[in-house]
C-alpha positions as CSV (number, residue, x, y, z in Angstrom):
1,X,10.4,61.9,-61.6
2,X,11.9,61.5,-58.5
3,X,15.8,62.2,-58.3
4,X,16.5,59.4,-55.7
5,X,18.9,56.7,-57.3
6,X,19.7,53.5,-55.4
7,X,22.6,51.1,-55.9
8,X,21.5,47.2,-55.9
9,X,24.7,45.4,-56.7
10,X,25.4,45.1,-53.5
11,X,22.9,44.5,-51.7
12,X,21.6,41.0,-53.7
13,X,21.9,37.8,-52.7
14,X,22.4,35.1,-54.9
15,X,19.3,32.8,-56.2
16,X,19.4,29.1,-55.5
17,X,20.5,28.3,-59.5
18,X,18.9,25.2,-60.7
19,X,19.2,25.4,-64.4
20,X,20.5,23.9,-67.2
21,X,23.3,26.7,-67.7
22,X,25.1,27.2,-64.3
23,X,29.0,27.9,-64.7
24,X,31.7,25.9,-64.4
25,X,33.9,27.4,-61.7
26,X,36.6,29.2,-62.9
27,X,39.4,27.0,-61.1
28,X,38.1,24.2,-62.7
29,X,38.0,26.1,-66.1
30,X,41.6,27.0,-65.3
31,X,42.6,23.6,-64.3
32,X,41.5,21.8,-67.8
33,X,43.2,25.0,-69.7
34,X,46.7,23.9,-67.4
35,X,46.4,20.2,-68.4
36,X,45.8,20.9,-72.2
37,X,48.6,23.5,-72.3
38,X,50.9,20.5,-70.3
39,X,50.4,18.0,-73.5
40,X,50.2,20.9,-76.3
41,X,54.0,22.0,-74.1
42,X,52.9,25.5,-74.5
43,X,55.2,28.3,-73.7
44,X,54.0,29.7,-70.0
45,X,53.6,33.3,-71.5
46,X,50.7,32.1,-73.9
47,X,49.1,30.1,-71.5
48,X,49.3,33.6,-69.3
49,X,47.8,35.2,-72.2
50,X,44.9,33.0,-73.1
51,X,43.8,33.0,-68.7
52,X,43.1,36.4,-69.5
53,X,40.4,38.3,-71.0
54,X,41.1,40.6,-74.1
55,X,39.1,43.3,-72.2
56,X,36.4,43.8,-69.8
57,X,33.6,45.9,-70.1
58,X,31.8,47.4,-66.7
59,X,28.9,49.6,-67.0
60,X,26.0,51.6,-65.2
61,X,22.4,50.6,-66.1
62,X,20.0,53.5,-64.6
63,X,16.4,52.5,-64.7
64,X,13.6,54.4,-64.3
65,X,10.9,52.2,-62.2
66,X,7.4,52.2,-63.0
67,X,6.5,54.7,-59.6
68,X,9.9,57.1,-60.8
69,X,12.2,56.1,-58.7
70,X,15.7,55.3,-60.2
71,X,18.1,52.8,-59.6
72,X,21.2,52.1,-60.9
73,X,22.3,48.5,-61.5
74,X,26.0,47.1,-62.9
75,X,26.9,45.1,-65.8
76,X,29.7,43.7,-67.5
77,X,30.7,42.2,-70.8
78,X,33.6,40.2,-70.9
79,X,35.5,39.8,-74.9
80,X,37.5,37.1,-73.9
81,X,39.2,36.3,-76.9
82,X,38.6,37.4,-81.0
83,X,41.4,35.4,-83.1
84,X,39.4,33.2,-84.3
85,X,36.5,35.6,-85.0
86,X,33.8,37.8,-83.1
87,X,33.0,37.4,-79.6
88,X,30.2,35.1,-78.9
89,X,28.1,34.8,-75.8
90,X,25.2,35.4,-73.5
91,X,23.7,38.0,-71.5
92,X,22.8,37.1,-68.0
93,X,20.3,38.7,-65.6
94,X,21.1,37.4,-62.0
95,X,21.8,39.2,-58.2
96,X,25.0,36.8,-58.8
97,X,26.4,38.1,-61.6
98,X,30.3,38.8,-61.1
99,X,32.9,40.3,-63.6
100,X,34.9,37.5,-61.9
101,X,32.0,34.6,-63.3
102,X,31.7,36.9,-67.0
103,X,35.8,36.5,-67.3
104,X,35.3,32.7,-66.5
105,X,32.5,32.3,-69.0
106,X,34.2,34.0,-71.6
107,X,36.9,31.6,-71.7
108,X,34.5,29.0,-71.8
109,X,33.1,30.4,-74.7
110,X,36.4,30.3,-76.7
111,X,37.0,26.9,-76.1
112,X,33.9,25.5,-76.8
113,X,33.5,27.5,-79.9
114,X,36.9,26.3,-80.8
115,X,36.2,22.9,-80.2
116,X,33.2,22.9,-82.6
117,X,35.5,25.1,-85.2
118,X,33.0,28.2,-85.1
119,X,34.4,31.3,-86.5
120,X,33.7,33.0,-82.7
121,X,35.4,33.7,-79.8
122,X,34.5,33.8,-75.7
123,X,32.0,36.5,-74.6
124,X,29.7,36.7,-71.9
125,X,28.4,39.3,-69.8
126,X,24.9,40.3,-67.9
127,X,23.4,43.0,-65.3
128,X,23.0,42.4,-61.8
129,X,20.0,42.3,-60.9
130,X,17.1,39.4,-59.9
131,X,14.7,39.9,-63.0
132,X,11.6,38.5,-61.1
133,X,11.6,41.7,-59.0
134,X,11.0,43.7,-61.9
135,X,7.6,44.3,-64.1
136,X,7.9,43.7,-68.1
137,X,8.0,47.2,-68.5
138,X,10.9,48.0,-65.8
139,X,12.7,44.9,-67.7
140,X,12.2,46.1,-70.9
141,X,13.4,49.7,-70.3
142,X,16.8,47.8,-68.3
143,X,17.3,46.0,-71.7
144,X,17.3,48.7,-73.8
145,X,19.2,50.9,-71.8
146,X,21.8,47.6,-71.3
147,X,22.0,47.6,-75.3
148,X,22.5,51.7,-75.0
149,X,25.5,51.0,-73.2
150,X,27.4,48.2,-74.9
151,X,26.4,49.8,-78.2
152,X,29.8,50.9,-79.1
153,X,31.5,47.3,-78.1
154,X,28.8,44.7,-79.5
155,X,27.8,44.1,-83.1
156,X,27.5,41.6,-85.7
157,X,31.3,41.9,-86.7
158,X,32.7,42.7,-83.2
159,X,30.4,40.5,-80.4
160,X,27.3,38.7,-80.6
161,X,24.8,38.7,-77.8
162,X,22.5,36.0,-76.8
163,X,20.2,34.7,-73.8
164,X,21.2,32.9,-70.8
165,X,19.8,32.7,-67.5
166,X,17.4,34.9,-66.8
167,X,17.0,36.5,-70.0
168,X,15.4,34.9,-73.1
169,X,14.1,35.3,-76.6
170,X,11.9,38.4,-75.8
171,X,14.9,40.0,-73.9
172,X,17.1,39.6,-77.0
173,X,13.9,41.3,-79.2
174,X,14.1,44.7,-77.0
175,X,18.5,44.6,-77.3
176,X,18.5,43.9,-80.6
177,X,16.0,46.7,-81.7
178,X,17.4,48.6,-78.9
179,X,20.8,48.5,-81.1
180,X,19.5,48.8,-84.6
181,X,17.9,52.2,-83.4
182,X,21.5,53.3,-82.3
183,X,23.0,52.6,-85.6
184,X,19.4,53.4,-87.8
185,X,19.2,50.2,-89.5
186,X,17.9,46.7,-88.7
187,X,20.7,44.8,-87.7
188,X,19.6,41.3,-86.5
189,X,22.8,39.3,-86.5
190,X,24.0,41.6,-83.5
191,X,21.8,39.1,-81.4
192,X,20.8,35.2,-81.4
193,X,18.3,33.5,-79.7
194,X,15.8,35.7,-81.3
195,X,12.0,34.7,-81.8
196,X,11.8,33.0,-85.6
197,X,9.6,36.0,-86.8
198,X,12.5,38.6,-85.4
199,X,15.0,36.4,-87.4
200,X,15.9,33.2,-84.9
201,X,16.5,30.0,-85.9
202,X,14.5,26.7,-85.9
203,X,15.7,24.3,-83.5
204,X,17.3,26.4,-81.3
205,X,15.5,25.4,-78.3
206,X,16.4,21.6,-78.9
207,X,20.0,22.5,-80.3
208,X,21.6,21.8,-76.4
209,X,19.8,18.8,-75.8
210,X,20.3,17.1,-78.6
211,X,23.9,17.6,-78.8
212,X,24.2,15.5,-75.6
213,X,22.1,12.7,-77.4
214,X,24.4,13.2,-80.7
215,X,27.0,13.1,-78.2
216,X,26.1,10.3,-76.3
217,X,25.1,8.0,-79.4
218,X,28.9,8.1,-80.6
219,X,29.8,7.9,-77.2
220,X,27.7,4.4,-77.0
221,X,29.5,3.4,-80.0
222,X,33.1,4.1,-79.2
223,X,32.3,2.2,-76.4
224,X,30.5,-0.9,-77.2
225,X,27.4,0.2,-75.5
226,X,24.1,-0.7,-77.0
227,X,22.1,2.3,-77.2
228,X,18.6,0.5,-78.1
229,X,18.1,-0.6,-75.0
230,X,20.5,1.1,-73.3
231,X,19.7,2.7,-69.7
232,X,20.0,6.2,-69.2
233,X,19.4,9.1,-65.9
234,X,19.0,12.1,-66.3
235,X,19.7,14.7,-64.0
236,X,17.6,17.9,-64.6
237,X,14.7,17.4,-66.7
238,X,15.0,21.5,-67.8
239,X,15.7,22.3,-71.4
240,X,18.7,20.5,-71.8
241,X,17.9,17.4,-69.9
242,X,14.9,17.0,-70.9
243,X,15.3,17.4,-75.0
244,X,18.4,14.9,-74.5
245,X,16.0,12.7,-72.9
246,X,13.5,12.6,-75.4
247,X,16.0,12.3,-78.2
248,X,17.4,9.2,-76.8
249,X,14.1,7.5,-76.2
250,X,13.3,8.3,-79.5
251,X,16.3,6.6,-80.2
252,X,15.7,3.2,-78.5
253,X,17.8,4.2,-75.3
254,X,15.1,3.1,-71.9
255,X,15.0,6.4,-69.8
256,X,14.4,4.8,-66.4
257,X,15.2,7.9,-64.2
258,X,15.0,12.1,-64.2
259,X,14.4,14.9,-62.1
260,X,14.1,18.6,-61.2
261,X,15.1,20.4,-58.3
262,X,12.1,18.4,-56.1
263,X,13.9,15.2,-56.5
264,X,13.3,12.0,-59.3
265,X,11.5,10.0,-60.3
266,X,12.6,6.2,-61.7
267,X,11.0,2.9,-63.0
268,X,13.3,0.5,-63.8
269,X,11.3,-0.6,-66.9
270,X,11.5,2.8,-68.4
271,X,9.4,6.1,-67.7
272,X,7.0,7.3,-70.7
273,X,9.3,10.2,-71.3
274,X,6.8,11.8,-73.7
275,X,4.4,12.1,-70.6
276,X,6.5,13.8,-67.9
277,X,5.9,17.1,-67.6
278,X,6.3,20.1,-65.6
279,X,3.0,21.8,-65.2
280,X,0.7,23.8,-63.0
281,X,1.7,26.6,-60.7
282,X,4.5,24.3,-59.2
283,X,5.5,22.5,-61.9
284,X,7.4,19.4,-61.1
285,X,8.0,16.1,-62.7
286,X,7.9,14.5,-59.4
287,X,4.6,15.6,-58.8
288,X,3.3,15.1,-62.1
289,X,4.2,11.9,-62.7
290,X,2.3,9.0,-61.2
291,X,3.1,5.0,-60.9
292,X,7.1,5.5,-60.4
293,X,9.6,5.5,-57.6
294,X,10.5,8.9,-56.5
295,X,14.7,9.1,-55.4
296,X,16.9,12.0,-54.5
297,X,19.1,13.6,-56.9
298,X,21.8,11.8,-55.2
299,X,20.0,8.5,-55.2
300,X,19.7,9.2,-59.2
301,X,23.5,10.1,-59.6
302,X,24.1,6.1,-58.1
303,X,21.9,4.3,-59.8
304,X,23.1,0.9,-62.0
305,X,22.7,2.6,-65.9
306,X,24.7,2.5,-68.6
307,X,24.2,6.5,-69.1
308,X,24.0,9.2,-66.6
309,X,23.8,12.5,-68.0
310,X,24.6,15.1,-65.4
311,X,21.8,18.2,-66.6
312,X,21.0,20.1,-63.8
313,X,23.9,22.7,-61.9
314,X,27.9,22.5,-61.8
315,X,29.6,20.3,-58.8
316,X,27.4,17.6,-58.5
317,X,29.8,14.6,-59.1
318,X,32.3,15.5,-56.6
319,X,35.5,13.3,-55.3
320,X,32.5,12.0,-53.0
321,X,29.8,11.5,-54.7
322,X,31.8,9.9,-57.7
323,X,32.3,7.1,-55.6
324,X,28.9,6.3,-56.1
325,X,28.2,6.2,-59.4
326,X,27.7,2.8,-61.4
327,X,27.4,4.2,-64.8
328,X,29.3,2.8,-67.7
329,X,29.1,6.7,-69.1
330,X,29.1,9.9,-67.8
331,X,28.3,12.1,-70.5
332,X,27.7,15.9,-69.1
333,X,24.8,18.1,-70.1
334,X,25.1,21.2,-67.3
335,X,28.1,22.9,-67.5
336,X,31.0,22.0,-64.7
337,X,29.1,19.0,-63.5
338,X,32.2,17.1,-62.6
339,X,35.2,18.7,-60.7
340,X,38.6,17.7,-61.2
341,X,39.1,15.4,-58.3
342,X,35.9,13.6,-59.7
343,X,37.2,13.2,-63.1
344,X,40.2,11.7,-61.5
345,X,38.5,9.1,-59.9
346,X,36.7,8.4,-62.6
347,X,39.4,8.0,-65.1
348,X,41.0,5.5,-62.6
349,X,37.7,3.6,-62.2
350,X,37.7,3.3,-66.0
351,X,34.3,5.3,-66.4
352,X,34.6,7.6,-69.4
353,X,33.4,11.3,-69.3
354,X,32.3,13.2,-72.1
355,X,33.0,16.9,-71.3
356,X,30.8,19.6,-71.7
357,X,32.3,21.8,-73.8
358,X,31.5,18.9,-76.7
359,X,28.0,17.8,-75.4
360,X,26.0,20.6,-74.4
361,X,27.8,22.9,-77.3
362,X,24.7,22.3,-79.3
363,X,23.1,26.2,-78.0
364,X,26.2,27.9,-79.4
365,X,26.3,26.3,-83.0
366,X,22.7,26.9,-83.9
367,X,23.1,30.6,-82.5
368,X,26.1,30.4,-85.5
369,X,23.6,29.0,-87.8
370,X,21.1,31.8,-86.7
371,X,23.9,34.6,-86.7
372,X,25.0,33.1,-90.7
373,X,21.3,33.6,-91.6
374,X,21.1,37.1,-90.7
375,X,24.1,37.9,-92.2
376,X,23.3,36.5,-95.9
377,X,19.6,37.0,-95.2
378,X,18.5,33.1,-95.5
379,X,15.9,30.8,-93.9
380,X,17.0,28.0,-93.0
381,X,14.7,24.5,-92.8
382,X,14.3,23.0,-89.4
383,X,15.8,19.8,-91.4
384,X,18.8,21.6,-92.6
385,X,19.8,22.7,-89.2
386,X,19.4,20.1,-87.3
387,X,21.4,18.2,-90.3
388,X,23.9,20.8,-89.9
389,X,24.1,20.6,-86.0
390,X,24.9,16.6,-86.0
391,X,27.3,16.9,-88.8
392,X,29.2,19.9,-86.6
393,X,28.8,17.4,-83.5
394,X,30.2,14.6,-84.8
395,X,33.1,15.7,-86.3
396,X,34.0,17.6,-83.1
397,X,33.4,14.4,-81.6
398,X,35.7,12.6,-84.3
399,X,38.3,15.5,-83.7
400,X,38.4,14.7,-79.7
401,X,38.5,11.0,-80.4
402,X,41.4,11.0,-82.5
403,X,43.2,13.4,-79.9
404,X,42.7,11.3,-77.0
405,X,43.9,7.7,-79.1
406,X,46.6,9.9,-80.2
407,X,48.0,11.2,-76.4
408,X,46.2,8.6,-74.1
409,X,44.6,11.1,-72.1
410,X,40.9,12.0,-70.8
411,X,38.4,12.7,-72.9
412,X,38.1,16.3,-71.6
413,X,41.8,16.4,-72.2
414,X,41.4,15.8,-75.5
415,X,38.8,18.3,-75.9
416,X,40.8,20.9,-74.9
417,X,43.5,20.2,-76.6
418,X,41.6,20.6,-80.0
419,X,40.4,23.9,-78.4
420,X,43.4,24.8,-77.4
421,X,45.9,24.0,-80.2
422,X,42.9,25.6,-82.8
423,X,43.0,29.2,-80.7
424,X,46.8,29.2,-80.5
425,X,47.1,28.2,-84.1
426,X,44.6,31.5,-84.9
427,X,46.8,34.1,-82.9
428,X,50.5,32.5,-84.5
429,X,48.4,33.1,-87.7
430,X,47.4,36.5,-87.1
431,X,50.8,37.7,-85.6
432,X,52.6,36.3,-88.4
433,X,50.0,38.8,-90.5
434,X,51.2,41.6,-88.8
């Protein structure tokens, strides 16, 4: 084996992301957790606290490359905050990963498992590196190692890992056995997002998506929208996007627009939803998809709908582009599609937006179903946790509701509030324990 070791944390470049999970900036993060904290009148020295991670870990991943060399790559793992249980979050693999993006994360995390009253708290965390540079085995030996090093800080009862971009089920097979070997036992609740014969959990996949159609069904209601026959856009026809879209078709809503990172495609009469597809060596739904107009992903953002479900990367309705839209409903599927200046506009142009840390929280509750599983060794029935996942849904979304009627704020006000007031009320409860 060669003794050379080479550093790549620095010398990355970040990948165009176009994804269903890209972060929310942290100022914008920051700026929600300031507004909530304004209405809840929250003394300045929690607020302080809750901005900042519990701890931070930073490690040194050696790997061994398939030709002997060794390089040495860097990940974190930021435990944002446990009152209200375990840390819960995902592992990233990405030339962009930052301890500064796995703080902001976290927090994310916290609130959104808050907000759907999961016993969890904020983590995430990843390595970085750009995965498509390394072979299956070179990736397999960087996860294991990964799971070497966090061994001591992740767990079932302490944090719970789980995939995000650029890792996925087969990633969380090598951590999770990777761990159990460290501690000489099985232990599959240390991980979710596993394969359903390592231990996952049915429905997973959809679990995002169809959170944002749960989500925007009520939505619809609340506002006196149709939804059979309602008009919906979709921006980013990935995993989230696309299972929302499906879901509301199935539903009665007319899908008349999506698209991918090569642009849309729209017919005003509805698309077959059930026939676009992204397949062949360049898949694209553009491409794919014959007999309908094909727009920009700005075009798509403007177009005359009832719904526009924003699916794709953060910062896409901006104070400019917000101007634009003509949707009765913004309800958002990515995370941090919408930046503060936007949802100002769009609360004085009476256009209601559904945040994401109550639509796309759909991921994060069936990885609770999956970690509850594993930890009273059960199966649950695709039925039972899909059942499970609207029920949790809804009565977040009944939860926000009543919080926004009650204050006369924004809806994403209103979620964090709940968030908020539910983590705050967790620490007063442990520190009067102590």
């Amino acid at each position: 084996m060669s003794s050379h070791i080479s550093s790549n944390t620095d010398s990355a470049s970040a990948l165009d992301l176009h994804h269903d999970n890209s972060p929310a900036p942290a100022e914008d993060v920051d700026d929600y957790l300031g507004r909530a904290a304004a209405l809840l009148e929250l003394d300045a020295s929690v607020v302080d606290r809750l901005r900042r991670p519990k701890r931070v870990h930073r490690v040194s991943v050696p790997l061994v490359r398939d030709d002997g060399e060794v390089d040495l790559f860097t990940g974190y793992r930021s435990q944002h905050d446990d009152a209200r249980g375990p840390f819960k979050g995902g592992i990233r693999y990405h030339p962009g990963v930052t301890e500064a993006e796995c703080i902001s994360l976290s927090m994310l995390m916290t609130w959104k498992c808050a907000l759907l009253d999961l016993p969890f708290g904020g983590g995430k965390g990843g390595i970085v590196v750009d995965p498509a540079t390394l072979s299956d085995a070179e990736l397999e030996r960087l996860t294991r190692r990964f799971a070497m090093e966090l061994s001591d800080v992740v767990g079932p009862a302490q944090d719970i890992v789980a995939p995000d971009i650029g890792t996925d089920e087969r990633t969380m097979t090598w951590f999770v056995d990777a761990y159990s070997a460290q501690y000489g036992e099985p232990t599959p609740a240390a991980v979710t997002g596993k394969p359903i014969s390592a231990g996952g959990c049915y429905g997973r996949a959809a679990a995002p998506g169809r959170s944002v159609a749960v989500t925007a069904r009520e939505a619809c209601a609340h506002e006196g929208i149709e939804l059979d026959g309602a008009t919906v856009a979709v921006q980013g026809f990935g995993n989230v996007g696309g299972n929302a879209a499906r879901l509301l078709d199935e539903w009665g809503a007319t899908v008349v627009a999506v698209s991918d990172v090569d642009g849309a495609i729209y017919d005003a009469d509805g698309l077959d939803v059930a026939a676009v597809t992204a397949s062949g060596p360049h898949p694209s739904v553009v491409a794919d998809y014959d007999e309908a107009a094909i727009l920009t992903n700005a075009e798509l953002l403007a177009l005359d709908v009832d719904i526009l479900v924003p699916a794709a990367v953060g910062d896409v309705l901006t104070a400019d582009t917000a101007l634009d839209v003509r949707a009765e409903l913004v309800v958002e599927g990515a995370n941090g599609p919408t930046t503060p200046a936007a949802d100002t506009l769009f609360e004085e142009r009476g256009i209601p937006v559904i945040p994401d840390i109550l639509a796309n929280a759909g991921g994060v509750t069936v990885s609770y179903f999956e970690w509850l599983q594993n930890r009273t060794d059960e199966r649950w029935s695709e039925s039972r946790v899909l059942e499970a996942l609207d029920g949790r849904v809804v009565d977040a979304w009944n939860a926000v509701s009543t919080e926004r009627e009650r204050r006369d704020c924004s809806w994403r006000e209103a979620a964090y509030v709940v968030a908020l007031s539910r983590v705050v009320d967790a620490h007063e409860m442990v520190e009067t324990s102590l």
